[in-house]
C-alpha positions in Angstrom: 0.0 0.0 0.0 1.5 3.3 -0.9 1.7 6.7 1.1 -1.2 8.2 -0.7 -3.8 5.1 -0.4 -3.0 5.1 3.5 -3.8 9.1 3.1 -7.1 8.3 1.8 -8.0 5.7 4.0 -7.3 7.8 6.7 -9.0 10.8 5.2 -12.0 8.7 4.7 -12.2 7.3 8.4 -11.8 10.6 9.3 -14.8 11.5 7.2 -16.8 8.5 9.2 -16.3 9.6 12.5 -17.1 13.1 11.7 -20.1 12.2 10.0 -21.1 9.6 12.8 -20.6 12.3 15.3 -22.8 14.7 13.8 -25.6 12.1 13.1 -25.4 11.0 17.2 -25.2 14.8 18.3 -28.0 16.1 15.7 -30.6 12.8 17.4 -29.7 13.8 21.0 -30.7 17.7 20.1 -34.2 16.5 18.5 -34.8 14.4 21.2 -34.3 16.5 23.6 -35.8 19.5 22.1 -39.2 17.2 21.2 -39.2 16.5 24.6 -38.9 19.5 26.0 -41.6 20.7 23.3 -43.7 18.0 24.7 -43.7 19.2 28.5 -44.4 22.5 27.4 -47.3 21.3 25.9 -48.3 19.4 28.9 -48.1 21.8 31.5 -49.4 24.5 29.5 -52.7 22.1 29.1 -53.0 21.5 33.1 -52.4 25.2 33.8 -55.5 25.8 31.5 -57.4 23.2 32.9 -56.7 24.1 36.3 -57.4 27.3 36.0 -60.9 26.5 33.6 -62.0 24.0 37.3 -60.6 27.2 39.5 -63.3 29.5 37.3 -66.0 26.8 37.3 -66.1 26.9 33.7 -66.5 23.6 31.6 -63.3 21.6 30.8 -62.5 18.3 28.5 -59.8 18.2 31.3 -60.2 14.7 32.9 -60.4 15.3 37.1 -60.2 12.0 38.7 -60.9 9.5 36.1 -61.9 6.2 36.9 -58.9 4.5 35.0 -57.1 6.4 37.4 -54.4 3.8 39.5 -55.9 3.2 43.3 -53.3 5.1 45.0 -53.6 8.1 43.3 -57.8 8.6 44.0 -57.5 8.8 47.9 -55.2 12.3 47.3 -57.6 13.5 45.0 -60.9 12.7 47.4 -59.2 14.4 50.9 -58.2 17.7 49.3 -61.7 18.2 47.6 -63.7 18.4 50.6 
């Protein structure tokens, strides 16, 4: 193998790693960004729900639902009273 193939070869892994780097680091920004978009989302939706139930006004918010898990209803029934 002569000096300029052993260039290129190294050139070209080079070229992987860089590219492979870029391709890992672009995924982890999206990720976290949709993620982040996401909880925005979320919270923005209970703080308009809670406030809607703190007004009296009619919500499609969901406040205790029966699929709720067991240990999550008693809360919700000792701080409505």
């Amino acid at each position: 193998m002569n000096v300029g193939t052993k260039v290129a070869l190294a050139v070209a892994a080079a070229a992987v790693c860089v590219a492979g780097s870029t391709g890992v680091l672009v995924h982890r920004i999206t990720a976290a960004d949709q993620l982040a978009t996401a909880r925005s989302g979320l919270d923005q939706r209970l703080l308009n729900a809670a406030d809607d139930h703190a007004a009296g006004r009619k919500s499609q918010a969901r406040i205790d639902p029966p699929d709720l898990p067991a240990q999550w209803h008693a809360p919700c029934a000792t701080t409505s009273g």
